[in-house]
Structure formats: C-alpha cells, structure tokens
N, C-alpha and C positions, 0 to 999 in steps of 0.2 A: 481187650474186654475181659472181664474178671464175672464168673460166675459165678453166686454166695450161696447153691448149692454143692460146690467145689469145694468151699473155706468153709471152717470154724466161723463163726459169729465174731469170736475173738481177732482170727485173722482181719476178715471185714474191718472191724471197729479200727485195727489198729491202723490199716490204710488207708481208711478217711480220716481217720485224726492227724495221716503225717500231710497226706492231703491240706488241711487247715491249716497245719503248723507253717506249710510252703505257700499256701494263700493259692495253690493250682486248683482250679473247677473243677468237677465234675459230672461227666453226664452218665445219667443213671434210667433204667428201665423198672419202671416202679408199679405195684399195683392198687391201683386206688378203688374206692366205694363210687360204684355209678351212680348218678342221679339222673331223676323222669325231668321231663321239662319243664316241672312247678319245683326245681332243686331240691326234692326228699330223695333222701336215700334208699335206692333202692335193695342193699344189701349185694348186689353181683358186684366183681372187682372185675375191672378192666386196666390193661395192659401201657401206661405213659412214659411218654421218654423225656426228659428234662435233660438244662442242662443246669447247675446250678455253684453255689460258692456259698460255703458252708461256713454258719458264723458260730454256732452253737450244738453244745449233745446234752441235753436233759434226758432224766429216767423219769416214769410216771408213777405213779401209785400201784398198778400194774403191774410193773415189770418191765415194761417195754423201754426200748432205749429210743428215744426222737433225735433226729438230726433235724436243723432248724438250721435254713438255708436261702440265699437272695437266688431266683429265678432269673438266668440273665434275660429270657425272651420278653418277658413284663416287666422287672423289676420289681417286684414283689416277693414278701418273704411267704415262705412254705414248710411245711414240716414233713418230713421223712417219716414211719417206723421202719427202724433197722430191719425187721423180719420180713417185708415186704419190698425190699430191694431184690429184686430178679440177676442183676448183671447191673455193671458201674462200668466206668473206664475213664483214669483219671489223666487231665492235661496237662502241659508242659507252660500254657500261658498263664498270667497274673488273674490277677481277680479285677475287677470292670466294673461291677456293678458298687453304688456307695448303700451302705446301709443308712437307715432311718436312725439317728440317734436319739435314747429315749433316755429322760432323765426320773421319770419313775420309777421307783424301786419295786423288782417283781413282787408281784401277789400271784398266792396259791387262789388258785377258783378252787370253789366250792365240789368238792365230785373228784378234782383230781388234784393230785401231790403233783410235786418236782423237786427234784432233787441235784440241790448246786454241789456238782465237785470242783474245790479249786484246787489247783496244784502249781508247783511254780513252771515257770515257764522254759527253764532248760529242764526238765524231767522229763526224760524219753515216753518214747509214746505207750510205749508194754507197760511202763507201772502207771500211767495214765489208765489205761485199760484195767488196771490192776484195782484201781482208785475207784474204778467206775461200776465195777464189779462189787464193790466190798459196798461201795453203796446201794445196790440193789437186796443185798442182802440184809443190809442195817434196816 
C-alpha cells in the first residue's frame, strides 16, 4: 500500500497511469463529501475504500486532476480527485468490470472545463504526466 502523502503527486499520477496502461485495478482509500440523509452535501469528508479500474484522467477548470474509473463492487463509473487519494495499492489481476460504451462525443458543462490529453499509446508514462501537466498550465 502506497501513501500519497509519501510521493510527489507526479509520482502518484505516474503509477495509476501504468496501472491503466496494464489494465490492473486498483483499490484506493479516498475521501469523499458526506451527505445528510436528504443527499445534500454536507461539506465533512469521510474516509472510502474502493476498489476500482480506471478508464480515464481529465484536468478540470480548476486544476484538479480526475481519475474516472469503473467501481468493481456496483459496476458503475466514479470519479476520483487525485488530491484526495489517501493511500492506493495496485493489483496484479485483469480488469472485470466492462465499461458503458458511449457514442456521444464529450460536452464541456457549463461551470466546468476538461481538458483531453491525447498522446500516442507507446509513449511512456513520465511524458504522459509531462503532457498532463503542460495542460494544466495551458
């Protein structure tokens, strides 16, 4: 188990993207926004452990880096912010869950950016991060 108060952000990033690139799960200790029993948010963050398989990393408008990931316990996709990953710990088995294939082409919502890096697909993972980075800043 890897904790991302130990690593660089950069290190992080780079080991769920080889994560993705091998198609191994990972399950991750994450903290989320509680919600009251009418689902508003109530602003406290509480402590979830997932285990997930990670399809995608968008940057927001913000700054923030999302990973966007299939849940194996529901099957349902989820979104990560990197900064809020506590501890990860990645597996040796395949990926399980199938993703929803959508054939609409992304829309920016209104309020929030995203920002697509393509890169080719044998291009190591550091200038991936490198890639990913230079768009946060563009």
């Amino acid at each position: 188990m890897r904790h991302t108060k130990n690593e660089t952000t950069t290190q992080t990033l780079t080991r769920l993207i080889k994560a993705h690139d091998r198609q191994h799960p990972i399950t991750l200790a994450y903290l989320k926004e509680e919600k009251d029993e009418n689902g508003k948010r109530t602003g406290h963050l509480i402590e979830t452990v997932r285990t997930v398989e990670i399809y995608d990393f968008t940057v927001t408008a913000a700054g923030d880096i999302v990973i966007k990931a299939m849940d194996r316990s529901t099957g349902e996709s989820r979104s990560f912010r990197l900064d809020r990953i506590r501890t990860y710990s990645i597996h040796r088995t395949a990926y399980l869950v199938t993703r929803p294939v959508t054939t609409e082409p992304k829309r920016i919502t209104v309020g929030l950016a995203t920002v697509t890096v393509l890169y080719p697909v044998d291009c190591p993972a550091v200038a991936r991060v490198q890639l990913l980075a230079d768009a946060l800043a563009a």
